[in-house]
C-alpha positions in Angstrom: -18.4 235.9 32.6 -20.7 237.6 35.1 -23.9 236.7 35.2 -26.6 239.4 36.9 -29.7 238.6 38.7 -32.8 239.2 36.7 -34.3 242.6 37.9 -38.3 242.5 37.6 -40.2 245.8 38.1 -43.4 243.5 39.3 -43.9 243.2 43.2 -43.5 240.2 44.8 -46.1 237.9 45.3 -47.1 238.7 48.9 -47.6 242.1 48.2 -49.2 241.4 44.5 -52.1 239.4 46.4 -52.6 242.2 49.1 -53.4 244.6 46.3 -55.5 242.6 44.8 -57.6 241.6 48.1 -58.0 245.1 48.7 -58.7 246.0 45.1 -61.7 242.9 45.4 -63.0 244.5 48.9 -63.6 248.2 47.5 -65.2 246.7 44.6 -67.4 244.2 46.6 -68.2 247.6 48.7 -69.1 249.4 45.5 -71.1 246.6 44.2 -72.8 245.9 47.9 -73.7 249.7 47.6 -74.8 249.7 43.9 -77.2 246.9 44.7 -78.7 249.0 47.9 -79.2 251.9 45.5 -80.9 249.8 43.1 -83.4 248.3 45.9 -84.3 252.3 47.4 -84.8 253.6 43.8 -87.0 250.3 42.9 -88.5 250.6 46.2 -89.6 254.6 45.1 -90.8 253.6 41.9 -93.7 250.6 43.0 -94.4 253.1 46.2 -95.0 256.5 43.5 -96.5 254.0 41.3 -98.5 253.1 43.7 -99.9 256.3 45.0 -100.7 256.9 41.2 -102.7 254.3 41.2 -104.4 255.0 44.2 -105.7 258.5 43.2 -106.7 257.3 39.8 -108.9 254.6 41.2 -110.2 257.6 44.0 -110.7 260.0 41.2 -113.0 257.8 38.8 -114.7 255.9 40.8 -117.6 258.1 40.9 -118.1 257.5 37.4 -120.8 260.6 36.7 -122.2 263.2 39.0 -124.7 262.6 41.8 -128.1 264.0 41.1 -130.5 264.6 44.1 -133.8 265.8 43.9 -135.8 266.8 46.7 -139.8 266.2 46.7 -141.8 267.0 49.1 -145.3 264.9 50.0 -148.2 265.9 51.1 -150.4 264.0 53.1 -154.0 263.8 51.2 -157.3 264.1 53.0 -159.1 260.3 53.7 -162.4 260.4 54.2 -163.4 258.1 57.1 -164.6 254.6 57.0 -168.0 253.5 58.2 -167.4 252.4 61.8 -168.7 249.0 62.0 -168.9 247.5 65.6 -168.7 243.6 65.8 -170.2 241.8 69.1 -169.1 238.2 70.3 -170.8 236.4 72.7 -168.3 233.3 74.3 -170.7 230.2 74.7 
């Protein structure tokens, strides 16, 4: 009887854990790059959110219109006082 080596279609270990490094590193680059993404569009939203925020508070914070009126005085006549002169004599 002959016996025949066992033929497996798998690779062999070395090369199985190369793929599989290089597999993990594009999906650590994904993920790196997914989590950037994330930050810039969080980022975007409290800025815009902010600016909203900003011309709301600008916008109704004068709470009615300003009313001016103008008046103008005049001056009234005053009769004079009595002139009254006092004299001190130093002792």
């Amino acid at each position: 009887m002959i016996t025949v080596p066992d033929v497996s279609t798998e690779l062999p270990p070395s090369s199985r854990s190369r793929e599989r490094s290089s597999r993990a590193r594009r999906g650590r680059g994904r993920r790196r790059s997914l989590v950037w993404l994330v930050r810039l569009l969080a980022a975007a939203i409290v800025f815009f959110a902010g600016l909203a925020l900003g011309r709301a508070i600008e916008s109704g914070s004068s709470g009615g219109e300003t009313n001016t009126s103008v008046r103008t005085l005049v001056p009234s006549t005053l009769t004079p006082q009595q002139t009254v002169t006092v004299t001190v004599s130093s002792p």
